[in-house]
N, C-alpha and C positions, 0 to 999 in steps of 0.2 A: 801274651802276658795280660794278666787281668789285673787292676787295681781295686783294692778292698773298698773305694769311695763308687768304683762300678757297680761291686753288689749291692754298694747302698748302706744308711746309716745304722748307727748301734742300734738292734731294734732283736727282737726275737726272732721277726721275719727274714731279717738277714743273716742271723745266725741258721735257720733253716734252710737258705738256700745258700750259703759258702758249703752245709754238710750235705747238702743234694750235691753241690758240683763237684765236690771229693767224692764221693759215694760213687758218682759216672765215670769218674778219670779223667776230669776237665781240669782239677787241681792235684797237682803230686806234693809240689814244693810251695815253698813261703821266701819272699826275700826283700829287702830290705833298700827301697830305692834310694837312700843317702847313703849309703856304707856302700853299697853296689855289693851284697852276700846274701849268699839262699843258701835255704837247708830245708831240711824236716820240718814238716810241720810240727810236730811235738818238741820240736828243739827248745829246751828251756829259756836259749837266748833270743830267741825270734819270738819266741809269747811276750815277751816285756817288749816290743817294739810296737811302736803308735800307731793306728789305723791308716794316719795320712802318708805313712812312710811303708805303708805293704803292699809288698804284688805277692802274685799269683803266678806259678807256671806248671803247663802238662808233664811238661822234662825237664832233667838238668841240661840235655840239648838246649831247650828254649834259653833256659838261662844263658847259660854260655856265651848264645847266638846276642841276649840285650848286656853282656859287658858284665854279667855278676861272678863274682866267684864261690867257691864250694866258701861253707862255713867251717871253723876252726873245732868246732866243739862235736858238733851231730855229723862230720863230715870229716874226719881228722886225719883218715889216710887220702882222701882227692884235696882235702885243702895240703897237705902237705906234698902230693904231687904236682899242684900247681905252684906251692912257692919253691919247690926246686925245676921249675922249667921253666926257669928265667924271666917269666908271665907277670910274676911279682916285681923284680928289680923295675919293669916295663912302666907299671901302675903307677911308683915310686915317684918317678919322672915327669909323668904327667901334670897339666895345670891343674 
């Protein structure tokens, strides 16, 4: 998992290098460390989320593995496989 404050601030430079580390396959996804959801990068809902609240990850493996879930929007048949496998009522519960 990479955090968007890793690659550094709003800057031209670091928009250069978030599209070198998708270019290599270092980034696949984008996700949202307060919600705990990834998706697409191009996902309409994940571009309107703030710098300080985005990671990065190779796989939806990764994700999975840091606690996130598929998104509802860019992701609609695994997020809907995740909230019928009980996975959801789980989160519910939690503090």
């Amino acid at each position: 998992m990479i955090t968007h404050s890793q690659i550094g601030t709003e800057s031209f430079a670091t928009s250069r290098k978030l599209y070198r580390l998708i270019a290599d396959g270092a980034i696949a996804f984008g996700g949202n460390k307060n919600l705990k959801i990834y998706g697409l990068l191009n996902c309409k809902s994940g571009r309107r989320m703030t710098q300080r609240n985005r990671n990065f990850f190779q796989s939806e493996q990764e994700a999975l593995r840091n606690g996130y879930r598929p998104c509802g929007h860019c992701l609609r048949d695994k997020y809907l496989k995740w909230k019928n496998s009980g996975r959801f009522a789980d989160s519910q519960t939690s503090p």
